[in-house]
mmCIF file as Biopython writes it, N, C-alpha, C and O atoms, coordinates in Angstrom:
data_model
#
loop_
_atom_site.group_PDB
_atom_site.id
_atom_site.type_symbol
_atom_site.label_atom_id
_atom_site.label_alt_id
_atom_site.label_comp_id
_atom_site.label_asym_id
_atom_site.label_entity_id
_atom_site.label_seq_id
_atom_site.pdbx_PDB_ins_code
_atom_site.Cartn_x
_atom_site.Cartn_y
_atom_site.Cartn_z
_atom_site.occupancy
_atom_site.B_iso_or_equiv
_atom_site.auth_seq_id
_atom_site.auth_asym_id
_atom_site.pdbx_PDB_model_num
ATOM 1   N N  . UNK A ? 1  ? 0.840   -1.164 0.000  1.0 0.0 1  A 1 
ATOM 2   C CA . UNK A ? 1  ? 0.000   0.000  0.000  1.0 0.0 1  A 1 
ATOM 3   C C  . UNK A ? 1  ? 0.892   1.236  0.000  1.0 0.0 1  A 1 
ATOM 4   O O  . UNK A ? 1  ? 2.009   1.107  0.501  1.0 0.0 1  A 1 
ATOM 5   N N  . UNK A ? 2  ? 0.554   2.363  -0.477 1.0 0.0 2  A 1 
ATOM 6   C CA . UNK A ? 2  ? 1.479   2.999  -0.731 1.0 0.0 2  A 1 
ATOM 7   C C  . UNK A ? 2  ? 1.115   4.581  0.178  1.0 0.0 2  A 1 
ATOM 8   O O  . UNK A ? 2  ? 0.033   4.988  0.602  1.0 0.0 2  A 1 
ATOM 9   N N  . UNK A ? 3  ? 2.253   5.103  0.237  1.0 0.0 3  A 1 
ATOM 10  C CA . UNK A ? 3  ? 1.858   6.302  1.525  1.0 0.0 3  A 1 
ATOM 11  C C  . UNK A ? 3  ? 0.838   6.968  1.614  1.0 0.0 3  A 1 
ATOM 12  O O  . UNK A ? 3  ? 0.255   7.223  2.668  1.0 0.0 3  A 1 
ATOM 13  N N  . UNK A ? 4  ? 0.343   7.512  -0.089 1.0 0.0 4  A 1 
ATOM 14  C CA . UNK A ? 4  ? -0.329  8.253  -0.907 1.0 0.0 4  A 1 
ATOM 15  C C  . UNK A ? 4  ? -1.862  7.501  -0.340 1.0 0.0 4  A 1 
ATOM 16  O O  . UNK A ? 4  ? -2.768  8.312  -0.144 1.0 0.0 4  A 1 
ATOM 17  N N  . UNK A ? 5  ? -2.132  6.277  -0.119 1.0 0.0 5  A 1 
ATOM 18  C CA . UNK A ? 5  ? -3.393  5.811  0.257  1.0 0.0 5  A 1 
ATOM 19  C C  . UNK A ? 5  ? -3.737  5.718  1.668  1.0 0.0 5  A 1 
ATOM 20  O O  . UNK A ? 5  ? -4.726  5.269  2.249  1.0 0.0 5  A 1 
ATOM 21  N N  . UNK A ? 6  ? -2.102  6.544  2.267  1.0 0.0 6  A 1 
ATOM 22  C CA . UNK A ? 6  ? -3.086  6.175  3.703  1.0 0.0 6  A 1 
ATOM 23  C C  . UNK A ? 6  ? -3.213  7.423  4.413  1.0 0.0 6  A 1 
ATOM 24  O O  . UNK A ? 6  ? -3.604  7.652  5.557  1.0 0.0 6  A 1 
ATOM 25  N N  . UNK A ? 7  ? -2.903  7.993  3.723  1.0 0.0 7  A 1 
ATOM 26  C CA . UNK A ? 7  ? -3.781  9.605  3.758  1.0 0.0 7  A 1 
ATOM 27  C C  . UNK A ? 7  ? -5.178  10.483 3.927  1.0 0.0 7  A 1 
ATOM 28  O O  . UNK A ? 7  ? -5.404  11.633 4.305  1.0 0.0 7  A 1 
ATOM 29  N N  . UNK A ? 8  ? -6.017  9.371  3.457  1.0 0.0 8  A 1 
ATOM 30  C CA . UNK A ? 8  ? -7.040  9.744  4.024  1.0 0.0 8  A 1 
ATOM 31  C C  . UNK A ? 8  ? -7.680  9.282  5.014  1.0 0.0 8  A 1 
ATOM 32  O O  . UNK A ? 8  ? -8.416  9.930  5.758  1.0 0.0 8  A 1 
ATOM 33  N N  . UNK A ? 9  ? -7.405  8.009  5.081  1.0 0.0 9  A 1 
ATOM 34  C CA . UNK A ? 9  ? -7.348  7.030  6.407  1.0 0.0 9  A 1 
ATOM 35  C C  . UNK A ? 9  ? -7.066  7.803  7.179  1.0 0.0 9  A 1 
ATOM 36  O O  . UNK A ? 9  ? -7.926  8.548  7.650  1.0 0.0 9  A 1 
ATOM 37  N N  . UNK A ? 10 ? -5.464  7.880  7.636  1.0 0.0 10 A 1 
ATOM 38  C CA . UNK A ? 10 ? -5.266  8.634  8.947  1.0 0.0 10 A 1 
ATOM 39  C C  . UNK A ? 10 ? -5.860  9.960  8.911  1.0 0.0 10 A 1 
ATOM 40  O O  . UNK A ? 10 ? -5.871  10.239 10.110 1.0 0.0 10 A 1 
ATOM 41  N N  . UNK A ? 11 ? -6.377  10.986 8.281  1.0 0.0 11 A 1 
ATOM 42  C CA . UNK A ? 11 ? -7.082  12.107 8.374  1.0 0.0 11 A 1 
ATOM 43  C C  . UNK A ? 11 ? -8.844  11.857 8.779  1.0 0.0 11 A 1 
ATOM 44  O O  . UNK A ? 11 ? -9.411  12.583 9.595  1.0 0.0 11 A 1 
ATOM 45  N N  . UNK A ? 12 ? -9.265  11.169 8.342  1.0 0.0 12 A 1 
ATOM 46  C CA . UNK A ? 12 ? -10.270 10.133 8.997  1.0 0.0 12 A 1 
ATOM 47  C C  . UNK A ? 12 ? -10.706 9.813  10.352 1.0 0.0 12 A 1 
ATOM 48  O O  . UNK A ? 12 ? -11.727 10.033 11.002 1.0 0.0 12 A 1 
ATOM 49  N N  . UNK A ? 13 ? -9.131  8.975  10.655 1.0 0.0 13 A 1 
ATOM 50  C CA . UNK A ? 13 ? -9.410  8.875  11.927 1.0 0.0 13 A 1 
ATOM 51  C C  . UNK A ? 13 ? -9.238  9.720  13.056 1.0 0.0 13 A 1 
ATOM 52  O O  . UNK A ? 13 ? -9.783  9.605  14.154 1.0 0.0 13 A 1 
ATOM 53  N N  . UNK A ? 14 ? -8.200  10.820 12.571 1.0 0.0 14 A 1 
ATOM 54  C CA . UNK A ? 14 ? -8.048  11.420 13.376 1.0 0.0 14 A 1 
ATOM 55  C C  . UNK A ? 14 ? -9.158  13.151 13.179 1.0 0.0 14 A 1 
ATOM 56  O O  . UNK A ? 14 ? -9.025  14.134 13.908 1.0 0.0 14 A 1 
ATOM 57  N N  . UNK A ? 15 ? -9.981  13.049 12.211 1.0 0.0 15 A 1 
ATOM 58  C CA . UNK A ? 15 ? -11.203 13.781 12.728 1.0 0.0 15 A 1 
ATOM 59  C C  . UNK A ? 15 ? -12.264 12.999 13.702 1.0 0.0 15 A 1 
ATOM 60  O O  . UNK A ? 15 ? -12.962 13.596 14.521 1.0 0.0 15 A 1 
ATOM 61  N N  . UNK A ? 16 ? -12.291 11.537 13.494 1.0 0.0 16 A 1 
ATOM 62  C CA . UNK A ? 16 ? -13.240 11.152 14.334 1.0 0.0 16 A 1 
ATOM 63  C C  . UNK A ? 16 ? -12.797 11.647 15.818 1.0 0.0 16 A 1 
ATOM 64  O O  . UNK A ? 16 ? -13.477 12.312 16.600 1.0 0.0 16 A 1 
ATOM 65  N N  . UNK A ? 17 ? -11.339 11.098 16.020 1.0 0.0 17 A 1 
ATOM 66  C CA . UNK A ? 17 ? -10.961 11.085 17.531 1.0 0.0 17 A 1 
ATOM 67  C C  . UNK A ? 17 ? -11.427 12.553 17.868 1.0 0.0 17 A 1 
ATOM 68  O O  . UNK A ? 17 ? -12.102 12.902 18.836 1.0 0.0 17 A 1 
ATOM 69  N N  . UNK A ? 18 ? -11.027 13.169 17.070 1.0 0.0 18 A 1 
ATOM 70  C CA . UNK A ? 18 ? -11.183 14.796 17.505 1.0 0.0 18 A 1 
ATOM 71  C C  . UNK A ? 18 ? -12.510 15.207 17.576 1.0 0.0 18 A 1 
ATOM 72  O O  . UNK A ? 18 ? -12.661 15.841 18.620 1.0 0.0 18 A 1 
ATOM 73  N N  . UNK A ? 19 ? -13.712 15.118 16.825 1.0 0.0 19 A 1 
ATOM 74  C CA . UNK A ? 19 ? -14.808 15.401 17.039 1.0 0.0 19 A 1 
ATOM 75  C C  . UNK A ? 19 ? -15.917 14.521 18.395 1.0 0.0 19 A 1 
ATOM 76  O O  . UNK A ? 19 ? -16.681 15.143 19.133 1.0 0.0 19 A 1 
ATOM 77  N N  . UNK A ? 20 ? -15.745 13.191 18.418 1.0 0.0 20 A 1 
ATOM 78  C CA . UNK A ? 20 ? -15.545 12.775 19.749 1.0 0.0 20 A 1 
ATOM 79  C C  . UNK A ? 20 ? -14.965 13.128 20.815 1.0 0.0 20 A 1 
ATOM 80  O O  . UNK A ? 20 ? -15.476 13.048 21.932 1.0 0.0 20 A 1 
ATOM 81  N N  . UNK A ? 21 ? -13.799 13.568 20.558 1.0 0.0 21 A 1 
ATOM 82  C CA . UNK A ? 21 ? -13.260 14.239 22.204 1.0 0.0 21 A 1 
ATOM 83  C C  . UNK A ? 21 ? -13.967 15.553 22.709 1.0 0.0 21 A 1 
ATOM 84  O O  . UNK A ? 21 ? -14.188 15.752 23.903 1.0 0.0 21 A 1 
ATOM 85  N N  . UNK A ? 22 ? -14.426 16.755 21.342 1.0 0.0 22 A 1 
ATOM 86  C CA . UNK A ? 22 ? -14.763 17.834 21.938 1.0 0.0 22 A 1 
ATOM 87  C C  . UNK A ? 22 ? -16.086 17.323 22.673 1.0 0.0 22 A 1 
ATOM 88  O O  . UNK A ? 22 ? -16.287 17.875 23.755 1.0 0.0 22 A 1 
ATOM 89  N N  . UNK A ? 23 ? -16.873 16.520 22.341 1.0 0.0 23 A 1 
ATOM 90  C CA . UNK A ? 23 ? -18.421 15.897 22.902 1.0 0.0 23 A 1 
ATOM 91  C C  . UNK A ? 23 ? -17.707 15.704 24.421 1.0 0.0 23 A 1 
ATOM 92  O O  . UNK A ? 23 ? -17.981 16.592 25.228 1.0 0.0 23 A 1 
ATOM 93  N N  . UNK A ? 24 ? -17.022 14.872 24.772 1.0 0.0 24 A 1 
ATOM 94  C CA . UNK A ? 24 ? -16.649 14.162 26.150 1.0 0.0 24 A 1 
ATOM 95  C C  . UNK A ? 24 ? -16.193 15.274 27.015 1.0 0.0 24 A 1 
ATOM 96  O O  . UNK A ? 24 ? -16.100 15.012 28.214 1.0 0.0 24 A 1 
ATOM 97  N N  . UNK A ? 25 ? -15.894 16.464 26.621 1.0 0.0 25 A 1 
ATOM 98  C CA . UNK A ? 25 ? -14.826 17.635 27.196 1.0 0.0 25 A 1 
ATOM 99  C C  . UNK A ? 25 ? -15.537 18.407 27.454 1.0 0.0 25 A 1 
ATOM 100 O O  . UNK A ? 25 ? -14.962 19.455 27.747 1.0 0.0 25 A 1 
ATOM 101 N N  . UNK A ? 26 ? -17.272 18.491 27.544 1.0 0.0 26 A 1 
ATOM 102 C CA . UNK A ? 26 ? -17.880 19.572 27.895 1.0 0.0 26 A 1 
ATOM 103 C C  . UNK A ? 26 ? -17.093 20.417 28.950 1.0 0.0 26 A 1 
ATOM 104 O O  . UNK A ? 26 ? -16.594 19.727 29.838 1.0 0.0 26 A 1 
ATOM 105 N N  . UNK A ? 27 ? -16.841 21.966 29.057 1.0 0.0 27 A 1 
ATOM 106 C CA . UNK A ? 27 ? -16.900 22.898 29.951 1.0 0.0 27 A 1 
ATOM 107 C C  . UNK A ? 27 ? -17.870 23.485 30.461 1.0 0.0 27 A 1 
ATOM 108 O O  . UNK A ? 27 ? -19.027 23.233 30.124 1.0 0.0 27 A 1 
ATOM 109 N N  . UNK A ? 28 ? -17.568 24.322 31.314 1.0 0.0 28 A 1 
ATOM 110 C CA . UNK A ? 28 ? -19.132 24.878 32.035 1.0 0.0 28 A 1 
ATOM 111 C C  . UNK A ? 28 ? -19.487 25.952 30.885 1.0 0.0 28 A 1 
ATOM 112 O O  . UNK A ? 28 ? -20.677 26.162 30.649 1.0 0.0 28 A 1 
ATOM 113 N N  . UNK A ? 29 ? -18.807 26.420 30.394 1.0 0.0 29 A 1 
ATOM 114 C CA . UNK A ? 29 ? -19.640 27.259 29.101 1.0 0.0 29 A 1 
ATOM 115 C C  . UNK A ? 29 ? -20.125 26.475 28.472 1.0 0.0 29 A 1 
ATOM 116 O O  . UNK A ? 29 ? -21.339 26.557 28.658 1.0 0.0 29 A 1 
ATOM 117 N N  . UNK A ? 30 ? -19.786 25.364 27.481 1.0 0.0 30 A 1 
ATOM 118 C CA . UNK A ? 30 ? -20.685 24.588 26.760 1.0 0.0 30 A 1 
ATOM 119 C C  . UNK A ? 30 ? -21.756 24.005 27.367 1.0 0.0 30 A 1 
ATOM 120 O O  . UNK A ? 30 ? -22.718 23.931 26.603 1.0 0.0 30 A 1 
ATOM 121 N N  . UNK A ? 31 ? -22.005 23.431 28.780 1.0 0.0 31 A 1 
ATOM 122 C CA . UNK A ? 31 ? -23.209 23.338 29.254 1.0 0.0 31 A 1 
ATOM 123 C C  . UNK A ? 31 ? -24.210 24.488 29.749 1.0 0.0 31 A 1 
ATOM 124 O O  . UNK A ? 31 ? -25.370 24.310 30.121 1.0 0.0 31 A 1 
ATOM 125 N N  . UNK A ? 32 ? -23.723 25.347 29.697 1.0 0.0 32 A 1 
ATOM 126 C CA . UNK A ? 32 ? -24.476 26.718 29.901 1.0 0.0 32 A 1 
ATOM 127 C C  . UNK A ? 32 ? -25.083 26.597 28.828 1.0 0.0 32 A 1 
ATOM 128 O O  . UNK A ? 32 ? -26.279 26.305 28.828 1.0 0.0 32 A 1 
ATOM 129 N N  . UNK A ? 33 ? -24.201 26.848 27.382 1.0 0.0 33 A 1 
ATOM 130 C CA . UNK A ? 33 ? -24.610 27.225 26.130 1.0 0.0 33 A 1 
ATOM 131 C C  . UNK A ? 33 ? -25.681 26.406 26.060 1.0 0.0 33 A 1 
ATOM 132 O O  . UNK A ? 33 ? -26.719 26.992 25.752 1.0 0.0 33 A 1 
ATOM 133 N N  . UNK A ? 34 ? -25.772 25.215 26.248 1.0 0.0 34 A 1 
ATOM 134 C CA . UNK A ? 34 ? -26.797 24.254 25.947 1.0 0.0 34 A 1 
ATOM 135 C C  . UNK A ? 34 ? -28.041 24.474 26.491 1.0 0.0 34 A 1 
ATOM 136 O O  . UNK A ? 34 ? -29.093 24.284 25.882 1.0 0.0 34 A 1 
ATOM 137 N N  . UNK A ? 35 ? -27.918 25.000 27.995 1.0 0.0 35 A 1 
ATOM 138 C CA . UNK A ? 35 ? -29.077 25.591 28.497 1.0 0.0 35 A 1 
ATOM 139 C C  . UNK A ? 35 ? -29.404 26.248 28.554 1.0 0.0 35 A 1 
ATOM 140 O O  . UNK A ? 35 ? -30.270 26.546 29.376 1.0 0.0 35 A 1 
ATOM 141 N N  . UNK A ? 36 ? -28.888 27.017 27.623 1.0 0.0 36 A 1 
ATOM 142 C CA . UNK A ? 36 ? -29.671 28.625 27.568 1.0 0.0 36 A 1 
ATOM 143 C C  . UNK A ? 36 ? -30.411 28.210 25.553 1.0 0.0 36 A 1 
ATOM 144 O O  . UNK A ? 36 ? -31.497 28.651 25.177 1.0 0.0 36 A 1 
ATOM 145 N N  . UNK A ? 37 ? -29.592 27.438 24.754 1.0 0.0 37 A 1 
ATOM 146 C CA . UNK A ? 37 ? -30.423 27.100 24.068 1.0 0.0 37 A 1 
ATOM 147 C C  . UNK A ? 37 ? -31.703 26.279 23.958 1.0 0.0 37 A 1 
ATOM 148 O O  . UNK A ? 37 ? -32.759 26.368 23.333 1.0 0.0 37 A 1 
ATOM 149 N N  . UNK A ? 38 ? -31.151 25.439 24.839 1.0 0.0 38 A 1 
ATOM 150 C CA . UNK A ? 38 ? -32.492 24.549 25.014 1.0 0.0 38 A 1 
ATOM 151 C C  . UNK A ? 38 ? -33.829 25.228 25.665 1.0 0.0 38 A 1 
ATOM 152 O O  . UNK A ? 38 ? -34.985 24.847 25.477 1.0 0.0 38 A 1 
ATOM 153 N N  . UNK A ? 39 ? -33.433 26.236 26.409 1.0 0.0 39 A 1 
ATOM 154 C CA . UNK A ? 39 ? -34.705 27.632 27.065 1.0 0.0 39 A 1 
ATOM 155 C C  . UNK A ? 39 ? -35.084 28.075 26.260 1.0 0.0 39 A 1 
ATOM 156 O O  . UNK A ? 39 ? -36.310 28.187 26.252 1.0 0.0 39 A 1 
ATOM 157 N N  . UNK A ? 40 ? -34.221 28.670 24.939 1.0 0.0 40 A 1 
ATOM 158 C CA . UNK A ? 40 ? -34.212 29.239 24.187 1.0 0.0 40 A 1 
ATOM 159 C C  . UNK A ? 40 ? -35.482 28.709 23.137 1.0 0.0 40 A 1 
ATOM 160 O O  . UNK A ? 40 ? -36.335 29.451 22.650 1.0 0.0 40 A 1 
ATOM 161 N N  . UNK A ? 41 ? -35.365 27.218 22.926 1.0 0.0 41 A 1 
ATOM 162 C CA . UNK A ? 41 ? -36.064 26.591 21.865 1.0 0.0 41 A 1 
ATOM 163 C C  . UNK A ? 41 ? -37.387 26.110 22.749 1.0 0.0 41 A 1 
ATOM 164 O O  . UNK A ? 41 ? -38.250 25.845 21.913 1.0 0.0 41 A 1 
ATOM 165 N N  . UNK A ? 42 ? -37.840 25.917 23.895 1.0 0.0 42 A 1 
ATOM 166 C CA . UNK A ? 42 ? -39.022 25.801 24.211 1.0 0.0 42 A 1 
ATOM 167 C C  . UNK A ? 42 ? -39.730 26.988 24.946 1.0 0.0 42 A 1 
ATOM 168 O O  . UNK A ? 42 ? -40.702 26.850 25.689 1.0 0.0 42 A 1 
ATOM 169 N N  . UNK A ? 43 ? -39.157 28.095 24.663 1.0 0.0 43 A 1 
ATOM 170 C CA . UNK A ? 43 ? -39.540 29.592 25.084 1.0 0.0 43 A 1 
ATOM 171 C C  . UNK A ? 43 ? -40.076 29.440 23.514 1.0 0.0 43 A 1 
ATOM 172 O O  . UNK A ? 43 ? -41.302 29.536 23.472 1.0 0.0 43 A 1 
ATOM 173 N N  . UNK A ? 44 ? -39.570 29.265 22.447 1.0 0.0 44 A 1 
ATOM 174 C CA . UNK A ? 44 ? -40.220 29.887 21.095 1.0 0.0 44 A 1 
ATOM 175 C C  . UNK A ? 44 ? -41.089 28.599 20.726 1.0 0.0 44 A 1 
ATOM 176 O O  . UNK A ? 44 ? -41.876 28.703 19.785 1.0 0.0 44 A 1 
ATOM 177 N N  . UNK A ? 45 ? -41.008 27.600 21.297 1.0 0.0 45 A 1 
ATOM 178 C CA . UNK A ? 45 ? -42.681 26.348 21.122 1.0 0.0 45 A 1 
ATOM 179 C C  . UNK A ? 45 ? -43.316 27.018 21.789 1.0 0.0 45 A 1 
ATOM 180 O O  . UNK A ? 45 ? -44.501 27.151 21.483 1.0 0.0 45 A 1 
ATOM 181 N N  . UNK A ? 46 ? -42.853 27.625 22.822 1.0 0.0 46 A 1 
ATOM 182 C CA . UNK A ? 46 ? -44.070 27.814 23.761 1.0 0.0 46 A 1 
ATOM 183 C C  . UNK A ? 46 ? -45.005 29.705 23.163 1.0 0.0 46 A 1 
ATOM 184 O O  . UNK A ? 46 ? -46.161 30.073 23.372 1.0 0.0 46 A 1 
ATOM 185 N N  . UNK A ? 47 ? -43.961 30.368 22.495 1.0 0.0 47 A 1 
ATOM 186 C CA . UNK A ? 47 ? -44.477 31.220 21.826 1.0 0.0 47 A 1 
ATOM 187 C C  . UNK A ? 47 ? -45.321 31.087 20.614 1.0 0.0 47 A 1 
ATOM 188 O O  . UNK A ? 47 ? -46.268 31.830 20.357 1.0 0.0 47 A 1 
ATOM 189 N N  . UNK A ? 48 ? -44.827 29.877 19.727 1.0 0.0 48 A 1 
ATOM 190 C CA . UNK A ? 48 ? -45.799 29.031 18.145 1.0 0.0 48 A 1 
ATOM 191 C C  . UNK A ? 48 ? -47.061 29.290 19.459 1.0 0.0 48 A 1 
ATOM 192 O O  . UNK A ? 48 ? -47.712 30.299 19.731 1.0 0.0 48 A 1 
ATOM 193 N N  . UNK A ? 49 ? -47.051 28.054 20.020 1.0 0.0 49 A 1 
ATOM 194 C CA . UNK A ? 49 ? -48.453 27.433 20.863 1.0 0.0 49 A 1 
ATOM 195 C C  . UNK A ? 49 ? -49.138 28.881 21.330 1.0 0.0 49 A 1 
ATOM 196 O O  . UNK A ? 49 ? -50.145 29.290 20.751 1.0 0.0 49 A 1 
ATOM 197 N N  . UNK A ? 50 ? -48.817 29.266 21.893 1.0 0.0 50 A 1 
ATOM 198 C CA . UNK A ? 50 ? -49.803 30.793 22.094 1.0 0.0 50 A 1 
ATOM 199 C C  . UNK A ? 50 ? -50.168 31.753 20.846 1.0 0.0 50 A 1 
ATOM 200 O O  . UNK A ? 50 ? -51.047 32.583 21.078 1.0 0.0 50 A 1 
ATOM 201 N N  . UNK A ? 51 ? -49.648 31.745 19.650 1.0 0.0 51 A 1 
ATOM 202 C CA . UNK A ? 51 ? -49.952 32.325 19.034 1.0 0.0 51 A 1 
ATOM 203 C C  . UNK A ? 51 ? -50.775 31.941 18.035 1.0 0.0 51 A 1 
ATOM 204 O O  . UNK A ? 51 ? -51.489 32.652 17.327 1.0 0.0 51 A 1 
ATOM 205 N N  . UNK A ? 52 ? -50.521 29.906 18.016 1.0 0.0 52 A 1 
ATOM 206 C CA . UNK A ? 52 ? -51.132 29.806 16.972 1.0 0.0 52 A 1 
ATOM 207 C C  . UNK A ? 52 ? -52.480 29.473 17.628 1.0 0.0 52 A 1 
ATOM 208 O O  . UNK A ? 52 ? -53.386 29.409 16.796 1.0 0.0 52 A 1 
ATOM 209 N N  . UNK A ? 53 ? -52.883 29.228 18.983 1.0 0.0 53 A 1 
ATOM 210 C CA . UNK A ? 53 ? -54.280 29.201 19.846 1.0 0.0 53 A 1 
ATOM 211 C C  . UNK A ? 53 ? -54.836 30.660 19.644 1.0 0.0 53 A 1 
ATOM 212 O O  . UNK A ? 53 ? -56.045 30.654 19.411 1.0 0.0 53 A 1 
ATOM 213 N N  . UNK A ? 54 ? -54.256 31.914 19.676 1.0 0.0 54 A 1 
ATOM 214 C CA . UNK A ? 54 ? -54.987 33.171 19.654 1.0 0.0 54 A 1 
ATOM 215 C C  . UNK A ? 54 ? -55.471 33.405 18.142 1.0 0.0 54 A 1 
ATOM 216 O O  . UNK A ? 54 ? -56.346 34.158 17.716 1.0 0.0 54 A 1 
ATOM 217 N N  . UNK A ? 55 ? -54.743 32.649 17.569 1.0 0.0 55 A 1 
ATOM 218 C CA . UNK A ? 55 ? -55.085 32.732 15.904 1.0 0.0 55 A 1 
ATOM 219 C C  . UNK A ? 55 ? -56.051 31.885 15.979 1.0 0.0 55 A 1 
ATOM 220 O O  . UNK A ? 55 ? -56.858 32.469 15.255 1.0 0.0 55 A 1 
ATOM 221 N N  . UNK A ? 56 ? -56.633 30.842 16.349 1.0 0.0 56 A 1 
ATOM 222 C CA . UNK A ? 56 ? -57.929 29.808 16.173 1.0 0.0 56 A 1 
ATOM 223 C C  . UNK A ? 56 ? -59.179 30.999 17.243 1.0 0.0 56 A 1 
ATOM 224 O O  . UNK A ? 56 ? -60.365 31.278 17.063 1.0 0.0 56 A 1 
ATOM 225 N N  . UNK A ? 57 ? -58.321 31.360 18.164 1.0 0.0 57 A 1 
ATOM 226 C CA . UNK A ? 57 ? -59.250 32.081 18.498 1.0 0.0 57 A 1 
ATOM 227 C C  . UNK A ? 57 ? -60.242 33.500 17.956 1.0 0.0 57 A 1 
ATOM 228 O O  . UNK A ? 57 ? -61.422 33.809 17.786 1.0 0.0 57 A 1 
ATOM 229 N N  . UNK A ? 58 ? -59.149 33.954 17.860 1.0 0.0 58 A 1 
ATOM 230 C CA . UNK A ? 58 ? -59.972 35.278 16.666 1.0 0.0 58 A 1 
ATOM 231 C C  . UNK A ? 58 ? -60.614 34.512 15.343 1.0 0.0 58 A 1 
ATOM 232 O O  . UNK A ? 58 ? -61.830 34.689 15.273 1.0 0.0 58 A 1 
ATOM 233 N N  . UNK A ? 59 ? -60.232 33.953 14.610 1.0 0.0 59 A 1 
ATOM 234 C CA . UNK A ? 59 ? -60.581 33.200 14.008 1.0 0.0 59 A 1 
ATOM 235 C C  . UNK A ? 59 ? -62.244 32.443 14.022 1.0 0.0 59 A 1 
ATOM 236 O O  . UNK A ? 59 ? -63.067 32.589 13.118 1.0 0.0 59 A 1 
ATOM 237 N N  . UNK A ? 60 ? -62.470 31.552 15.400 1.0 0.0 60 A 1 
ATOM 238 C CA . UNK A ? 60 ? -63.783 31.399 16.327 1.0 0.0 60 A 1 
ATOM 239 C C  . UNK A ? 60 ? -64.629 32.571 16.602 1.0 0.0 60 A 1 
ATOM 240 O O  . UNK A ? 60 ? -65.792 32.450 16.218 1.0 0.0 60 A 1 
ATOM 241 N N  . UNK A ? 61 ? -64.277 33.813 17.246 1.0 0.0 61 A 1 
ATOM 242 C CA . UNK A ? 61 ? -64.521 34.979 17.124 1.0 0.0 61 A 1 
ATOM 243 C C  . UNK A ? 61 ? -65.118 35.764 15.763 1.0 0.0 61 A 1 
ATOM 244 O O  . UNK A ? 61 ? -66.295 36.063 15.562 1.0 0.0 61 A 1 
ATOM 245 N N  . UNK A ? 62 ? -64.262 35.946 15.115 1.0 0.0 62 A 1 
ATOM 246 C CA . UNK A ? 62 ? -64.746 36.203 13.399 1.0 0.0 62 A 1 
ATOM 247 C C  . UNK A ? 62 ? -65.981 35.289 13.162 1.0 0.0 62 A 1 
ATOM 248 O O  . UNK A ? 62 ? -66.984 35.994 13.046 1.0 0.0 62 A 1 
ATOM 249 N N  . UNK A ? 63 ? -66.237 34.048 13.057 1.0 0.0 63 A 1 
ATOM 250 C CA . UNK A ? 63 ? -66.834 33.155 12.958 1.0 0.0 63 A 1 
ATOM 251 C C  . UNK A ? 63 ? -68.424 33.395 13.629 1.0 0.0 63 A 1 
ATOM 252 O O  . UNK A ? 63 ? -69.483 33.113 13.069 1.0 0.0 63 A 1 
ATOM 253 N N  . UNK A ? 64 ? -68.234 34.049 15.102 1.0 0.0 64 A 1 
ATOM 254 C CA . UNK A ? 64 ? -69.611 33.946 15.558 1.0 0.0 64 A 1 
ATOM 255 C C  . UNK A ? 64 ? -70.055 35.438 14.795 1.0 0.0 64 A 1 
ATOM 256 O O  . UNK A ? 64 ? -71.249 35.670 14.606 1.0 0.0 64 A 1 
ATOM 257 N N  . UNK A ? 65 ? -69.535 35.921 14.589 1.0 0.0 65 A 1 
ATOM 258 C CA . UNK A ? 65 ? -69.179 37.677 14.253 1.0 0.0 65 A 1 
ATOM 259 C C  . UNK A ? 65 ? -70.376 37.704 13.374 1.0 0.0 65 A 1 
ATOM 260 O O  . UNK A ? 65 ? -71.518 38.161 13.345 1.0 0.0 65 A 1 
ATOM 261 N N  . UNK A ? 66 ? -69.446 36.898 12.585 1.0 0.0 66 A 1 
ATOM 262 C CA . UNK A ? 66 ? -70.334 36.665 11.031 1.0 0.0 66 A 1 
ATOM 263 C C  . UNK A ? 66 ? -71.678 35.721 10.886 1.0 0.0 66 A 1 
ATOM 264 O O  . UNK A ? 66 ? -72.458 35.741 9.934  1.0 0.0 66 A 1 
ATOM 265 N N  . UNK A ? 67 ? -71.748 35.025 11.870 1.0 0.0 67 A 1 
ATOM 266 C CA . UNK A ? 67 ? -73.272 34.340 12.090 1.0 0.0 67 A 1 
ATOM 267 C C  . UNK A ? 67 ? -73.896 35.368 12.524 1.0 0.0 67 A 1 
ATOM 268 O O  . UNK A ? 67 ? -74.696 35.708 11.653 1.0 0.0 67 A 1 
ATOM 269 N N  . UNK A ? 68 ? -73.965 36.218 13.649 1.0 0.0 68 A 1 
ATOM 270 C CA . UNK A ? 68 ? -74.783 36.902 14.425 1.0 0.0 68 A 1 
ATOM 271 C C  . UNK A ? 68 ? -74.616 38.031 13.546 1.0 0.0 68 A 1 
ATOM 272 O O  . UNK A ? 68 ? -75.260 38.854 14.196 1.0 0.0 68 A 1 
ATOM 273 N N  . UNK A ? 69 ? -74.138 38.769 12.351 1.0 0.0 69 A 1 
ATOM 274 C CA . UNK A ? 69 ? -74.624 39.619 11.421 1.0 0.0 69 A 1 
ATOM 275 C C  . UNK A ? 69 ? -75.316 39.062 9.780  1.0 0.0 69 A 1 
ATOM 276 O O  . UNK A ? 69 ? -75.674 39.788 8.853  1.0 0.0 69 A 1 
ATOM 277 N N  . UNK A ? 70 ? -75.328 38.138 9.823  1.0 0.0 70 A 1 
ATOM 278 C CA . UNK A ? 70 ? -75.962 37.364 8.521  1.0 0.0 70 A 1 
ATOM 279 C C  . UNK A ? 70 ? -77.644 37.808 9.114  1.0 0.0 70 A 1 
ATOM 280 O O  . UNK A ? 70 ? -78.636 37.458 8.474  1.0 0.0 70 A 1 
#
């Protein structure tokens, strides 16, 4: 086998090792980061869900609106 082929091999493996290690190495900033995203992402479900209930609601609203003026 010749040097030229094991070039990507060892570049290979040694992104795996490396992208695996940063996972295992959390710091307290990266677990912060995580919890302030993860707040982050069910603060804005929890903003969809209220907005898209006030939208069915006006919506229901409009609805009787328009029966009780027909």
């Amino acid at each position: 086998m010749k040097l030229l082929s094991l070039i990507p091999i060892v570049a290979l493996v040694l992104a795996a090792n490396i992208l695996t290690g940063c996972e295992s190495n959390e710091g307290p900033a990266e677990k912060a980061g995580e919890k302030i995203d993860n707040a982050i992402e069910q603060t804005g479900e929890k903003i969809d869900s209220a907005v898209e209930e006030t939208g069915e609601e006006i919506e229901e609203a409009g609805d009787k609106l328009r029966e009780k003026t027909q």
